[in-house]
Biopython code that builds the backbone (N, CA, C, O; Angstrom):
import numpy as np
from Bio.PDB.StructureBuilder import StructureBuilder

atoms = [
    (1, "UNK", "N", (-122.242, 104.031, -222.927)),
    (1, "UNK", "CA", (-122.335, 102.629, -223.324)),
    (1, "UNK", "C", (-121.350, 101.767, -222.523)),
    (1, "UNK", "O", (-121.784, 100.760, -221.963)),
    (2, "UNK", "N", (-120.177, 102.065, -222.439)),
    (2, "UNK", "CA", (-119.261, 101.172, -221.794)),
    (2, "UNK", "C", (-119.774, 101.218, -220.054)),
    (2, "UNK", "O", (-119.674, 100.137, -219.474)),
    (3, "UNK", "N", (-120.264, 102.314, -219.295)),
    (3, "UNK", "CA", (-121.115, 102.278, -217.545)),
    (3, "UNK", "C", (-121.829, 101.306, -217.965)),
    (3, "UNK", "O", (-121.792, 100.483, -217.050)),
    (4, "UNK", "N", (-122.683, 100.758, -219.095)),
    (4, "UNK", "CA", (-123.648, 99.858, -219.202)),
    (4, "UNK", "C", (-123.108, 98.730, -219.268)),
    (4, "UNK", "O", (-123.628, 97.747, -218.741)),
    (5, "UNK", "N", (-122.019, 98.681, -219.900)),
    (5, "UNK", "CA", (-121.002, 97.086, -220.048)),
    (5, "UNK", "C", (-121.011, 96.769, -218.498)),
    (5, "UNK", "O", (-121.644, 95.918, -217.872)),
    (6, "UNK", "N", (-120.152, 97.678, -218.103)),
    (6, "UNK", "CA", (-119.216, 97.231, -216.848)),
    (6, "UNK", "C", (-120.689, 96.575, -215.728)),
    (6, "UNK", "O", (-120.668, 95.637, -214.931)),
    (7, "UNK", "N", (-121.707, 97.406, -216.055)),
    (7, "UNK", "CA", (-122.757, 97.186, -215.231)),
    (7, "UNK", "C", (-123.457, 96.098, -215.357)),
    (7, "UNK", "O", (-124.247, 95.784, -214.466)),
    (8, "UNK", "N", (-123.343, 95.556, -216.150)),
    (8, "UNK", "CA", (-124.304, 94.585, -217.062)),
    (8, "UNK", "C", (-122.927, 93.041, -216.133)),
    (8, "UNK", "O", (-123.169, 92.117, -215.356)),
    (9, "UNK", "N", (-121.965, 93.399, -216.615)),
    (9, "UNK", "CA", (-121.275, 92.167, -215.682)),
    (9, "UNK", "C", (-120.886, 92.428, -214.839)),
    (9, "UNK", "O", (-119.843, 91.781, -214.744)),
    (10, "UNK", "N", (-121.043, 93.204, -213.761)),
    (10, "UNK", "CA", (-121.040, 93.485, -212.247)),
    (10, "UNK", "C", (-122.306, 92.324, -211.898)),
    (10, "UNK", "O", (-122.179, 91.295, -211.235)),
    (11, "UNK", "N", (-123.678, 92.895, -212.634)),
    (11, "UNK", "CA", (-124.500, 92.188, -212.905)),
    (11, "UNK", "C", (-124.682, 90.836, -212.393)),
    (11, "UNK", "O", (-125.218, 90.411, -211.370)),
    (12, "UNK", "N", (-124.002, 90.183, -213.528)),
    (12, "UNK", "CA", (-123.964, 89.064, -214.027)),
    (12, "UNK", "C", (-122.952, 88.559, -212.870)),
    (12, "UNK", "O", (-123.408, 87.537, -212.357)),
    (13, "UNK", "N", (-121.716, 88.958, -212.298)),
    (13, "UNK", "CA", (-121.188, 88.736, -211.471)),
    (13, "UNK", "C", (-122.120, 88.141, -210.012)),
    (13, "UNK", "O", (-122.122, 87.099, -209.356)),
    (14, "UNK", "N", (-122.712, 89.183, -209.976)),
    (14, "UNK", "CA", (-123.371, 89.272, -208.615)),
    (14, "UNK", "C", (-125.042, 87.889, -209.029)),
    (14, "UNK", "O", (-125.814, 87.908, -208.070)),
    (15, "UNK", "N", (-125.309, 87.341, -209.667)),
    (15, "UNK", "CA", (-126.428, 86.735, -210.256)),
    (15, "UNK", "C", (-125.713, 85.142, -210.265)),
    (15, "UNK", "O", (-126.114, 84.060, -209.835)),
    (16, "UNK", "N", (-124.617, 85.517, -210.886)),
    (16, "UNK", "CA", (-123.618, 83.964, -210.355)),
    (16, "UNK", "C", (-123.584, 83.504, -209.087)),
    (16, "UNK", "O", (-123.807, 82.326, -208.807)),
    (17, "UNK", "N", (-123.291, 84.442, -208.203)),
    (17, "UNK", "CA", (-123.677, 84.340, -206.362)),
    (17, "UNK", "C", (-124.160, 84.004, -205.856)),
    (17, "UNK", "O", (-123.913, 83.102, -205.055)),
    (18, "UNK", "N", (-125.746, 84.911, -206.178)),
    (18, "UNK", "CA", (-126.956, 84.477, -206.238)),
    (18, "UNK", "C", (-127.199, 83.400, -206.804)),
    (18, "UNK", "O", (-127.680, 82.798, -205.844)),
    (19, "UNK", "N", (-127.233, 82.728, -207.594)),
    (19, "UNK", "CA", (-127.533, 80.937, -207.965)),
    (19, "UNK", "C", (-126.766, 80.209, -207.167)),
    (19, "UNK", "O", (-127.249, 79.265, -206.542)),
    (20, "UNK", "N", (-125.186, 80.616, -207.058)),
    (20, "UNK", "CA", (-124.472, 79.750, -206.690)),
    (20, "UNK", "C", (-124.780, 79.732, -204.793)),
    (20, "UNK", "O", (-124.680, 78.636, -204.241)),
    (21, "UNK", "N", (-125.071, 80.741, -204.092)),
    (21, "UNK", "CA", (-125.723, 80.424, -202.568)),
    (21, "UNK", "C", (-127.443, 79.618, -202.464)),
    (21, "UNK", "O", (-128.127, 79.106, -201.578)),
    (22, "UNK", "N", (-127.549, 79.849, -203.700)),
    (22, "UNK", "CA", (-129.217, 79.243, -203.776)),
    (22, "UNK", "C", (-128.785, 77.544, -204.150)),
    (22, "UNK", "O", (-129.590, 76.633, -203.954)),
    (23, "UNK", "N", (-127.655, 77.355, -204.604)),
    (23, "UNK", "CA", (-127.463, 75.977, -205.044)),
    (23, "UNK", "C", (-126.946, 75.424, -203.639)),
    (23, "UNK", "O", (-127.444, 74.304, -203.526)),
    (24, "UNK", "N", (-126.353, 75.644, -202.785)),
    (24, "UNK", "CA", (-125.761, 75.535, -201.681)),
    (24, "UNK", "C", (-126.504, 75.608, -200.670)),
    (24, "UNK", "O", (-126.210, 75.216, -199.541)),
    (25, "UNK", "N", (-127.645, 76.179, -201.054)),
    (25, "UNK", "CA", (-129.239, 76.229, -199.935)),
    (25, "UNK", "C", (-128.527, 76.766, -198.357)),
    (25, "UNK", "O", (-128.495, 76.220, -197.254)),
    (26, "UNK", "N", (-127.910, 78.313, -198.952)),
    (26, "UNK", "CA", (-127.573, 79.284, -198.015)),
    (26, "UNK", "C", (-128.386, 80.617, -197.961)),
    (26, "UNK", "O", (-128.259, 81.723, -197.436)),
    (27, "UNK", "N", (-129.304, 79.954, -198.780)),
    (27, "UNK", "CA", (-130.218, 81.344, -199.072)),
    (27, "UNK", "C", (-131.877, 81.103, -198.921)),
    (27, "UNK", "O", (-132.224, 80.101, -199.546)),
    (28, "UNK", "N", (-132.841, 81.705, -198.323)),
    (28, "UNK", "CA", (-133.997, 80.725, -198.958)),
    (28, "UNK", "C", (-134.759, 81.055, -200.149)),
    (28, "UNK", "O", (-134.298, 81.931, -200.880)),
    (29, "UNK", "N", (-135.919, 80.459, -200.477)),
    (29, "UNK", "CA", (-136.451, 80.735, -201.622)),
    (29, "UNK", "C", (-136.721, 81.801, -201.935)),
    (29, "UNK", "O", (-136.420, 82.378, -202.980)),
    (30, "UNK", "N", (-137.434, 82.243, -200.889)),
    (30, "UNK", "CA", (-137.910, 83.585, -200.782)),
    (30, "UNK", "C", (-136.656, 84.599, -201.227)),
    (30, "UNK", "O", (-136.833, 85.232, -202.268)),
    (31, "UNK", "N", (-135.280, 84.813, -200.437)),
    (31, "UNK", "CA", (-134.769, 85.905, -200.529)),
    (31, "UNK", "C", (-134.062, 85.759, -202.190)),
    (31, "UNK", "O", (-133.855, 86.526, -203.130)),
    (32, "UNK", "N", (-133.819, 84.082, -201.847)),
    (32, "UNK", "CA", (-133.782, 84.370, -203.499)),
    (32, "UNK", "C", (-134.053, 85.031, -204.402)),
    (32, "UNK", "O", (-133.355, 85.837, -205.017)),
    (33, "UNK", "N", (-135.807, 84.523, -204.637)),
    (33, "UNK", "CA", (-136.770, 85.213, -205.201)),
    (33, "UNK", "C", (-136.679, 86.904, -205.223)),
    (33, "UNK", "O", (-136.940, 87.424, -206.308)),
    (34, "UNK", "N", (-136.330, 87.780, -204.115)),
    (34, "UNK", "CA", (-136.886, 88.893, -204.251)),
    (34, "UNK", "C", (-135.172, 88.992, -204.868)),
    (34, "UNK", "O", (-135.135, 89.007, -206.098)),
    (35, "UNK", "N", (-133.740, 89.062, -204.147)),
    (35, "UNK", "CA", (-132.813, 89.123, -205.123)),
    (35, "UNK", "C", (-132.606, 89.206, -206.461)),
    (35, "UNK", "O", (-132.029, 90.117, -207.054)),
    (36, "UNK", "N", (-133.431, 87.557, -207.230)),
    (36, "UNK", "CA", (-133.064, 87.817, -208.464)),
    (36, "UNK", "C", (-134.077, 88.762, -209.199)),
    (36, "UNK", "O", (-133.839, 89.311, -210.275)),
    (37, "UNK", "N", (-135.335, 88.890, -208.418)),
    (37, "UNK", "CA", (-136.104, 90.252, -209.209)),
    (37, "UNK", "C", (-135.649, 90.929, -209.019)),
    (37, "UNK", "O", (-135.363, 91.328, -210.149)),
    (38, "UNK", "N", (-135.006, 91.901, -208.044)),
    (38, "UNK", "CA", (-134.202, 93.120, -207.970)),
    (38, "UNK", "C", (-132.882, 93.429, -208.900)),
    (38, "UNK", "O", (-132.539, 94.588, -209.133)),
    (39, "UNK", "N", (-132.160, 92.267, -209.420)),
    (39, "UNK", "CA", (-130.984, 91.864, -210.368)),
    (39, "UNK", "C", (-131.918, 92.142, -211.852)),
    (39, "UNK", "O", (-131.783, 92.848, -212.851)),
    (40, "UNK", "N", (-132.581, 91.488, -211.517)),
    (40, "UNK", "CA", (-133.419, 91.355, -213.044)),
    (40, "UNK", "C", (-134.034, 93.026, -213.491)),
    (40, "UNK", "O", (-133.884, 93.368, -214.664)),
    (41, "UNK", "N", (-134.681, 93.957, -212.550)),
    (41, "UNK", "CA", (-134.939, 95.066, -212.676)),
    (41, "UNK", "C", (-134.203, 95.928, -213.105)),
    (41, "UNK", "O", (-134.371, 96.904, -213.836)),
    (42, "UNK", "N", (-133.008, 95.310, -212.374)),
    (42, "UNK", "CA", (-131.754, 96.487, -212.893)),
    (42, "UNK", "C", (-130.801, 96.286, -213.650)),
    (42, "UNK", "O", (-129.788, 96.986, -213.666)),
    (43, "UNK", "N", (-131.009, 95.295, -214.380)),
    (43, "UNK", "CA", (-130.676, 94.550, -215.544)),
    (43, "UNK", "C", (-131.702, 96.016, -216.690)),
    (43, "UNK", "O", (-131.232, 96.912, -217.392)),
    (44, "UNK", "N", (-133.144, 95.648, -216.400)),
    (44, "UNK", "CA", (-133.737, 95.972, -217.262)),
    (44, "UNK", "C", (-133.285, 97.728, -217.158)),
    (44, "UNK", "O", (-132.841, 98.230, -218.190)),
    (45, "UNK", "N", (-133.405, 98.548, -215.995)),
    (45, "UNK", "CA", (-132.947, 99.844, -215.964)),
    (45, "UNK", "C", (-131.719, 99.977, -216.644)),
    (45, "UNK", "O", (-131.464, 101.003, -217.274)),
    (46, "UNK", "N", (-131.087, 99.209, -216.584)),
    (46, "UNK", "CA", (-129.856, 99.504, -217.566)),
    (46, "UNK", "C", (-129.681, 99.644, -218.612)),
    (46, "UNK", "O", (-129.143, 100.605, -219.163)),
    (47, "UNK", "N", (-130.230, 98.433, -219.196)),
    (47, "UNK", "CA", (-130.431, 98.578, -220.802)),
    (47, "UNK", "C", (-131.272, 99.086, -221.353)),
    (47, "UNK", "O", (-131.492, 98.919, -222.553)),
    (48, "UNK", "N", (-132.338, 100.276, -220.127)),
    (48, "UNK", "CA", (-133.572, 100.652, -221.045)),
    (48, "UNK", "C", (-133.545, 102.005, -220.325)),
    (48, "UNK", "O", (-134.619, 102.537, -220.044)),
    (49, "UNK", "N", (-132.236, 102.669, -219.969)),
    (49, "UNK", "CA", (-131.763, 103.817, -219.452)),
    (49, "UNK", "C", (-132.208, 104.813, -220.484)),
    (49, "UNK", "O", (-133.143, 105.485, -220.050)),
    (50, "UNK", "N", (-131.783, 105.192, -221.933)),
    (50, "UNK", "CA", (-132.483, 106.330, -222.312)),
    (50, "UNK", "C", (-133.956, 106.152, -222.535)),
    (50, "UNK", "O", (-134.527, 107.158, -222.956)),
    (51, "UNK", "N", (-134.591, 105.230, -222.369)),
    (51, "UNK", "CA", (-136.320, 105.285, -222.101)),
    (51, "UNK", "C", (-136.774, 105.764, -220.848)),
    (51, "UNK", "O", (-137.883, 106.249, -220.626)),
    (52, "UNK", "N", (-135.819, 105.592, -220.018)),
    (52, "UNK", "CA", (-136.008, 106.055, -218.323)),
    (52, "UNK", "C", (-135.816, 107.458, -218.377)),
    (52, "UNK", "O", (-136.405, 108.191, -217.584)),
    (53, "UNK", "N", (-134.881, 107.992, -219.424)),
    (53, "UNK", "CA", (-134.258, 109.362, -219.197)),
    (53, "UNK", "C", (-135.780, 110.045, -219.762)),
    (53, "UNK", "O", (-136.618, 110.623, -219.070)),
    (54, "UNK", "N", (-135.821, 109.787, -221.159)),
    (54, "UNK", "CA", (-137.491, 110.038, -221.333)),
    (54, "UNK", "C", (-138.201, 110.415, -220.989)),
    (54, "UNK", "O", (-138.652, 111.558, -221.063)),
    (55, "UNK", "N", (-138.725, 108.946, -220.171)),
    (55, "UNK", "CA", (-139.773, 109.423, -219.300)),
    (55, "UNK", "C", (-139.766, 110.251, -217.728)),
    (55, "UNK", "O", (-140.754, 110.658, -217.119)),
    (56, "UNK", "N", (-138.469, 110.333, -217.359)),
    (56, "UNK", "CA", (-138.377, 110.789, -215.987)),
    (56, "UNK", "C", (-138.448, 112.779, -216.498)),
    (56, "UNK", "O", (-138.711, 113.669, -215.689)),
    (57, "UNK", "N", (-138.157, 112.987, -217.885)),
    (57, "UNK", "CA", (-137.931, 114.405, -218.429)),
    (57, "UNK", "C", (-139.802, 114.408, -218.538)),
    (57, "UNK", "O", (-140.464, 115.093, -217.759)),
    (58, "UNK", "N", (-140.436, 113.551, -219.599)),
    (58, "UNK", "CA", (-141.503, 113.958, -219.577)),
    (58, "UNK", "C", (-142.401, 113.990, -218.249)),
    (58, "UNK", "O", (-143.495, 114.554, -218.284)),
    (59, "UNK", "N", (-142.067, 113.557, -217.417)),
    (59, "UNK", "CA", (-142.767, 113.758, -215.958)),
    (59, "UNK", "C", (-142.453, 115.043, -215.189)),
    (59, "UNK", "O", (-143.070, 115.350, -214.169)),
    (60, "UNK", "N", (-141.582, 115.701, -215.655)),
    (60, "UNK", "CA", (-140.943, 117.009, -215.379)),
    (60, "UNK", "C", (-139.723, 116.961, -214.431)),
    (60, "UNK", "O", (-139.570, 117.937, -213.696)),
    (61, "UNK", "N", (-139.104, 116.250, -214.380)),
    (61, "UNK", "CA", (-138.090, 116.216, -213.426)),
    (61, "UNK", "C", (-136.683, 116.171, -214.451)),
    (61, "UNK", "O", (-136.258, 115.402, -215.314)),
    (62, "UNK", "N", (-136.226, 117.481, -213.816)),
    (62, "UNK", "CA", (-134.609, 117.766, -214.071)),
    (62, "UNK", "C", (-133.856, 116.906, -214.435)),
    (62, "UNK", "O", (-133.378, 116.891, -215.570)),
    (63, "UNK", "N", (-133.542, 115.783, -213.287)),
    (63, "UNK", "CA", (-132.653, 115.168, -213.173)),
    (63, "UNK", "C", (-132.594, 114.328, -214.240)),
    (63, "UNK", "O", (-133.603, 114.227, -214.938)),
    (64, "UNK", "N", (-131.305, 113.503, -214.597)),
    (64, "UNK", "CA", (-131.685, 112.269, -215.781)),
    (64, "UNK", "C", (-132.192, 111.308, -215.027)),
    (64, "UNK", "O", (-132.148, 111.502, -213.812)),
    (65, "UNK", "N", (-132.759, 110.120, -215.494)),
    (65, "UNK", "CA", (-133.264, 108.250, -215.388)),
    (65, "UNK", "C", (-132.255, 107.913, -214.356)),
    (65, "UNK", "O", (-132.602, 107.482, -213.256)),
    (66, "UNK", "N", (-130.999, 108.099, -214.685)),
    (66, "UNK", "CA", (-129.719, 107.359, -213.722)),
    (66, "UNK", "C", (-130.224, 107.766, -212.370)),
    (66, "UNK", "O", (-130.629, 107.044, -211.458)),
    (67, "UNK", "N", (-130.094, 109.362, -212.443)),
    (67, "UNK", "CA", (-130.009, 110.103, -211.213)),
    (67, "UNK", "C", (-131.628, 109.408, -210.090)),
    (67, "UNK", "O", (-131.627, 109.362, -208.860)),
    (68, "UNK", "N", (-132.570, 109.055, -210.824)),
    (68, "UNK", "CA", (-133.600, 109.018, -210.517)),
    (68, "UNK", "C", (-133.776, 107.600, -210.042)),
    (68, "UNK", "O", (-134.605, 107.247, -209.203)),
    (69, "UNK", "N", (-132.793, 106.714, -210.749)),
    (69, "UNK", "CA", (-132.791, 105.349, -210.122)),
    (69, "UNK", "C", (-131.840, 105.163, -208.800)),
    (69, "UNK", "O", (-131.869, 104.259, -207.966)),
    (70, "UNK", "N", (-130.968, 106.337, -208.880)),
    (70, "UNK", "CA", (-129.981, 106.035, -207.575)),
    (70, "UNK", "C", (-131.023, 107.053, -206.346)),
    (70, "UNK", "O", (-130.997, 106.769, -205.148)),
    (71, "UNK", "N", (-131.562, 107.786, -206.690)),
    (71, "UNK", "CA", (-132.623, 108.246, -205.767)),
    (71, "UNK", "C", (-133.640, 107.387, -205.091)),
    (71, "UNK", "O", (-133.913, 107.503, -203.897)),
    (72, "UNK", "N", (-134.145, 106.596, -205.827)),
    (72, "UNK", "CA", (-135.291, 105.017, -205.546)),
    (72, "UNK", "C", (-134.097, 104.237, -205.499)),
    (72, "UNK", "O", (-134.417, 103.166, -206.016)),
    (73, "UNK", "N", (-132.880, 104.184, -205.159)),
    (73, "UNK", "CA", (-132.163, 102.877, -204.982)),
    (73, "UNK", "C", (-131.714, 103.420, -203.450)),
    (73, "UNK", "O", (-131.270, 102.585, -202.662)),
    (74, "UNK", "N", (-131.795, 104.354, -203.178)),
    (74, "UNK", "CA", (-131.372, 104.741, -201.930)),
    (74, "UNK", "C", (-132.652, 105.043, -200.928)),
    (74, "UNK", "O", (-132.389, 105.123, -199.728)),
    (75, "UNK", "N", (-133.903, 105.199, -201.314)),
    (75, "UNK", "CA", (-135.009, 105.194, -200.807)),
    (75, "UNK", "C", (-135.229, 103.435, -200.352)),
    (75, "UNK", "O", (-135.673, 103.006, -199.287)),
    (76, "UNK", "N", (-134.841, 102.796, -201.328)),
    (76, "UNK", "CA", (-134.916, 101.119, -201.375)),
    (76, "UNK", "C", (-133.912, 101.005, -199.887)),
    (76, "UNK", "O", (-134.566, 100.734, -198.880)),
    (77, "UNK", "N", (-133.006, 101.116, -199.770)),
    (77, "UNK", "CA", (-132.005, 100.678, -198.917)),
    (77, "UNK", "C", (-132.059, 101.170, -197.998)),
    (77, "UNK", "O", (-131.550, 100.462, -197.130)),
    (78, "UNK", "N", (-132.614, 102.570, -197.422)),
    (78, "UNK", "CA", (-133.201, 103.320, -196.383)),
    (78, "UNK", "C", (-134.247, 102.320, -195.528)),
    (78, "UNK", "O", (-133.998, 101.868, -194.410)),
    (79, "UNK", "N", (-135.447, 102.081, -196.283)),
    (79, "UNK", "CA", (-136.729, 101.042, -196.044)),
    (79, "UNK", "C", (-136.016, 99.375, -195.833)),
    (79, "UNK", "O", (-136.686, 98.617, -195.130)),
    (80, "UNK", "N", (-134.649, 98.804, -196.446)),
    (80, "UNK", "CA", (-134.537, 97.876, -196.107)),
    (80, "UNK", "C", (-133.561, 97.860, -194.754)),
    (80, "UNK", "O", (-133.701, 97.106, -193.791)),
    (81, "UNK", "N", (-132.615, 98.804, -194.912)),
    (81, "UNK", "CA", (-132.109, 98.868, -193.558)),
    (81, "UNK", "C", (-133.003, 99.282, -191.933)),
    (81, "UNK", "O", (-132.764, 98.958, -190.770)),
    (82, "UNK", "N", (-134.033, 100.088, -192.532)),
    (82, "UNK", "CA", (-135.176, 100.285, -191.291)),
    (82, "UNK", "C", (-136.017, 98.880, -191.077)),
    (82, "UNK", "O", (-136.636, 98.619, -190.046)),
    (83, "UNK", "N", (-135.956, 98.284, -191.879)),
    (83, "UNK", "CA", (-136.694, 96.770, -191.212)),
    (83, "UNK", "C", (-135.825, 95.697, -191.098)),
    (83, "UNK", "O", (-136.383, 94.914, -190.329)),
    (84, "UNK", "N", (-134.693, 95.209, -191.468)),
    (84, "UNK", "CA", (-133.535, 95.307, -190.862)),
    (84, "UNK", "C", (-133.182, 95.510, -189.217)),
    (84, "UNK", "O", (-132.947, 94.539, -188.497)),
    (85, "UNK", "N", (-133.178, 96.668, -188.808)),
    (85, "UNK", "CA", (-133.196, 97.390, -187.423)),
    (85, "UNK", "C", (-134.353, 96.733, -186.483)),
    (85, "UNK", "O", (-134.164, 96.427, -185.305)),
    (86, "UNK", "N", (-135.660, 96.552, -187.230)),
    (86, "UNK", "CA", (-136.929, 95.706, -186.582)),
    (86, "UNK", "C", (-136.267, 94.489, -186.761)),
    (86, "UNK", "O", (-136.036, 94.072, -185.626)),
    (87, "UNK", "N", (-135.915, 93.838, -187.444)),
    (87, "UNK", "CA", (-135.651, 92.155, -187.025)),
    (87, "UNK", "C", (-134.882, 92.444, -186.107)),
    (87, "UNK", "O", (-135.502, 92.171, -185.079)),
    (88, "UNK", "N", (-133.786, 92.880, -185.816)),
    (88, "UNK", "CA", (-132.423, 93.156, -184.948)),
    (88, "UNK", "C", (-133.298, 93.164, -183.360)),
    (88, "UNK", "O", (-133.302, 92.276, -182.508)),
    (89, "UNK", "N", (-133.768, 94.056, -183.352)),
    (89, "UNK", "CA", (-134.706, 94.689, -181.793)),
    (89, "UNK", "C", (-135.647, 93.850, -181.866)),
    (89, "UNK", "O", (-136.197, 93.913, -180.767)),
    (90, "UNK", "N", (-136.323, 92.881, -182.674)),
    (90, "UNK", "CA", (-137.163, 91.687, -182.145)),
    (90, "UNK", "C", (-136.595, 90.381, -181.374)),
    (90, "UNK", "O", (-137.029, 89.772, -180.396)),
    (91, "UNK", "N", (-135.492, 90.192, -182.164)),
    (91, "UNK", "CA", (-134.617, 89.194, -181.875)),
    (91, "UNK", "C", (-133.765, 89.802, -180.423)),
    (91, "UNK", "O", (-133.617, 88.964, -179.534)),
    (92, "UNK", "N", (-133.380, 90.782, -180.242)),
    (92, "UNK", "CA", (-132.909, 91.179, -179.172)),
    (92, "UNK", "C", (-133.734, 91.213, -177.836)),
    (92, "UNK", "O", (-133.258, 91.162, -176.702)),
    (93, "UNK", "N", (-135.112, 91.312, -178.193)),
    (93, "UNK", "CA", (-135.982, 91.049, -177.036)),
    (93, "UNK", "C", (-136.285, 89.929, -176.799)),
    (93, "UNK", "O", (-136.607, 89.818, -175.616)),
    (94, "UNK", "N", (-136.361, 88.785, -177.487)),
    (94, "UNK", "CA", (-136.729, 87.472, -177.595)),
    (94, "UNK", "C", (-135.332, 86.449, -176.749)),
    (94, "UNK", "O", (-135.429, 85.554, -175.909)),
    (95, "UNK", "N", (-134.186, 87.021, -177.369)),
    (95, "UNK", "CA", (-133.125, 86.484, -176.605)),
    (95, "UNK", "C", (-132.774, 87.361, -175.059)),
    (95, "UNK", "O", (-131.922, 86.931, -174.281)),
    (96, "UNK", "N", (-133.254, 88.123, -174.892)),
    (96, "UNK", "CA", (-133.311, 88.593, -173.504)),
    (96, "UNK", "C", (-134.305, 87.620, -172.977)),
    (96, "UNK", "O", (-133.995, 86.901, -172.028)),
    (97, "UNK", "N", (-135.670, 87.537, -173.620)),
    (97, "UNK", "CA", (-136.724, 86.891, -172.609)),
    (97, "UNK", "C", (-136.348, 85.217, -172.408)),
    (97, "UNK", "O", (-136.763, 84.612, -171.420)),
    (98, "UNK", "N", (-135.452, 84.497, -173.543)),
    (98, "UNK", "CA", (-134.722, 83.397, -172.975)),
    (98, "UNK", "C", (-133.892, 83.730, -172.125)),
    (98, "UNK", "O", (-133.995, 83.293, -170.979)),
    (99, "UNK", "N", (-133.171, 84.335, -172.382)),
    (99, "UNK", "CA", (-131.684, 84.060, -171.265)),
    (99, "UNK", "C", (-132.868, 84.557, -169.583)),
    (99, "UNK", "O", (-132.788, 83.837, -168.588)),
    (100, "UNK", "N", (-133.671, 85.606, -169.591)),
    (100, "UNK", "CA", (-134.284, 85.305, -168.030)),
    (100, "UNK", "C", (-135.532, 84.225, -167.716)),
    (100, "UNK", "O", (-136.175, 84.017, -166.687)),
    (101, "UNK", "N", (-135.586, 83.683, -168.938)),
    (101, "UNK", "CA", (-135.960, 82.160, -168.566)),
    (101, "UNK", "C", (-135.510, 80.998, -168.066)),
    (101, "UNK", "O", (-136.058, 80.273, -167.236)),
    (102, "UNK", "N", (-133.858, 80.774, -168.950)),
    (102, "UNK", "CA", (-133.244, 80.349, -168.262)),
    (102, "UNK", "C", (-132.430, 80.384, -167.198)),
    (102, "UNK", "O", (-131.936, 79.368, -166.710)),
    (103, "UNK", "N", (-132.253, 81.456, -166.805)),
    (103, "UNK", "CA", (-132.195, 81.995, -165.639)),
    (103, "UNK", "C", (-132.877, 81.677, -164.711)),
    (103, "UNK", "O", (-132.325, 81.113, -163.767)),
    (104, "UNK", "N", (-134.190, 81.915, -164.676)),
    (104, "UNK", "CA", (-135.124, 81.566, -163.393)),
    (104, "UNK", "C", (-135.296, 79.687, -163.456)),
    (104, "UNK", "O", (-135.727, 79.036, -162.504)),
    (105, "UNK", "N", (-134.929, 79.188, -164.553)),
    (105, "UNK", "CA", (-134.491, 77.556, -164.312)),
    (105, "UNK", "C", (-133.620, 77.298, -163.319)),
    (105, "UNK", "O", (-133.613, 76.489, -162.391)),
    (106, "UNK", "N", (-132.689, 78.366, -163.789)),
    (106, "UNK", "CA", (-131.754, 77.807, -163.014)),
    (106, "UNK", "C", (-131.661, 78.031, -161.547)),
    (106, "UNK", "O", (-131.110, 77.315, -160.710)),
    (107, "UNK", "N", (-132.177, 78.940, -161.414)),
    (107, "UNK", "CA", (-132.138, 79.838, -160.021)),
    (107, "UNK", "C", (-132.687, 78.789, -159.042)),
    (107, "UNK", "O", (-132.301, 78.247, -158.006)),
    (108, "UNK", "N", (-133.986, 78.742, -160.008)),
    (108, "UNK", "CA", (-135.148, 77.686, -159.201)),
    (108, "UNK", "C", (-134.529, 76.274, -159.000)),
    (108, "UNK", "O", (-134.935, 75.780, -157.948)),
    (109, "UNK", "N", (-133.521, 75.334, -159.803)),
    (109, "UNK", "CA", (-132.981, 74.323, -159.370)),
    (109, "UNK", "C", (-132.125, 74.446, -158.475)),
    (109, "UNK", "O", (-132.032, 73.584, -157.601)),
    (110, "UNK", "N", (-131.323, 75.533, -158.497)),
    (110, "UNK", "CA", (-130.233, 75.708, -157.253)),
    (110, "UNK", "C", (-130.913, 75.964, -155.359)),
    (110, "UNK", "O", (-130.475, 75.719, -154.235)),
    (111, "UNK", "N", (-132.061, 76.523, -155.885)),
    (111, "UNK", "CA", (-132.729, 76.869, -154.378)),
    (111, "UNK", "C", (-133.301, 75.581, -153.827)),
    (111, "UNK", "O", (-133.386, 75.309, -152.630)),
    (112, "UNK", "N", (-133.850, 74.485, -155.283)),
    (112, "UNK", "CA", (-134.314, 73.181, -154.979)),
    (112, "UNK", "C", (-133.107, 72.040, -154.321)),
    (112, "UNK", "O", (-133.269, 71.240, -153.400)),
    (113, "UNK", "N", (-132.208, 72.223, -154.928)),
    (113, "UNK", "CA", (-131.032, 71.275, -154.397)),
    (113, "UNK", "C", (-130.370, 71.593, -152.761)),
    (113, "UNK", "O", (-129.466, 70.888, -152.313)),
]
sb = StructureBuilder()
sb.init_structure("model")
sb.init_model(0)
sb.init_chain("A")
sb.init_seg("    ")
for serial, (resi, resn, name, xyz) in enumerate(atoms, 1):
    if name == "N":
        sb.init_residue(resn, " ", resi, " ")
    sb.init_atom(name, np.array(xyz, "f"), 0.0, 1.0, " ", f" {name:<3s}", serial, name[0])
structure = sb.get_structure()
C-alpha cells in the first residue's frame, strides 16, 4: 500500500509538468495527449494492481501484475526509443542534404563572382 502512495504522487508530480509544459505551449497537443493517457493508465495499474495480479495468474503466468507491467513498460520504451533512433537518422539525412545544398549555393556564387 504505501509503493502505491509514493506512486500515486510521483504520479501526480509528473502530471503537474505535464499541464504545466502544456500551459507554456512547450509541448504539443498531440504529445500531450498520448502523455497524459500513459499517466492516466498507470494511475489506473496502480490502483487496480491486485486485479492485474489476478488476472496475469489466471492467464498462467508466474510472475505477479507488477512484474508484468514493468515487462510491457520496458517493451514500451524499447519501441519508443527505436523510433526515436528513426526521427534522429531522418533528420540527420535531411540536414546533410541542406548543408550540400547550401554548399553548392555557395560554391556556385563564388565561381560566378
Amino acid at each position: 500500500m504505501f509503493q502505491q502512495v509514493i506512486a500515486v504522487i510521483i504520479m501526480i508530480f509528473f502530471l503537474s509538468r505535464l499541464f504545466l509544459h502544456k500551459k507554456r505551449k512547450k509541448i504539443s497537443t498531440n504529445e500531450f495527449l498520448f502523455w497524459l493517457i500513459f499517466w492516466i493508465f498507470s494511475f489506473l495499474a496502480i490502483i487496480f494492481i491486485k486485479k492485474i495480479d489476478s488476472l496475469v495468474a489466471n492467464l498462467g503466468f508466474s510472475a505477479s501484475g507488477i512484474d508484468v507491467l514493468l515487462y510491457f513498460g520496458f517493451v514500451v520504451l524499447f519501441y519508443l526509443i527505436f523510433r526515436l533512433r528513426l526521427k534522429i537518422e531522418k533528420m540527420d539525412r535531411n540536414i546533410t542534404t541542406i548543408v550540400r545544398e547550401i554548399t553548392l549555393i555557395n560554391n556556385k556564387k563564388n565561381h560566378e563572382s
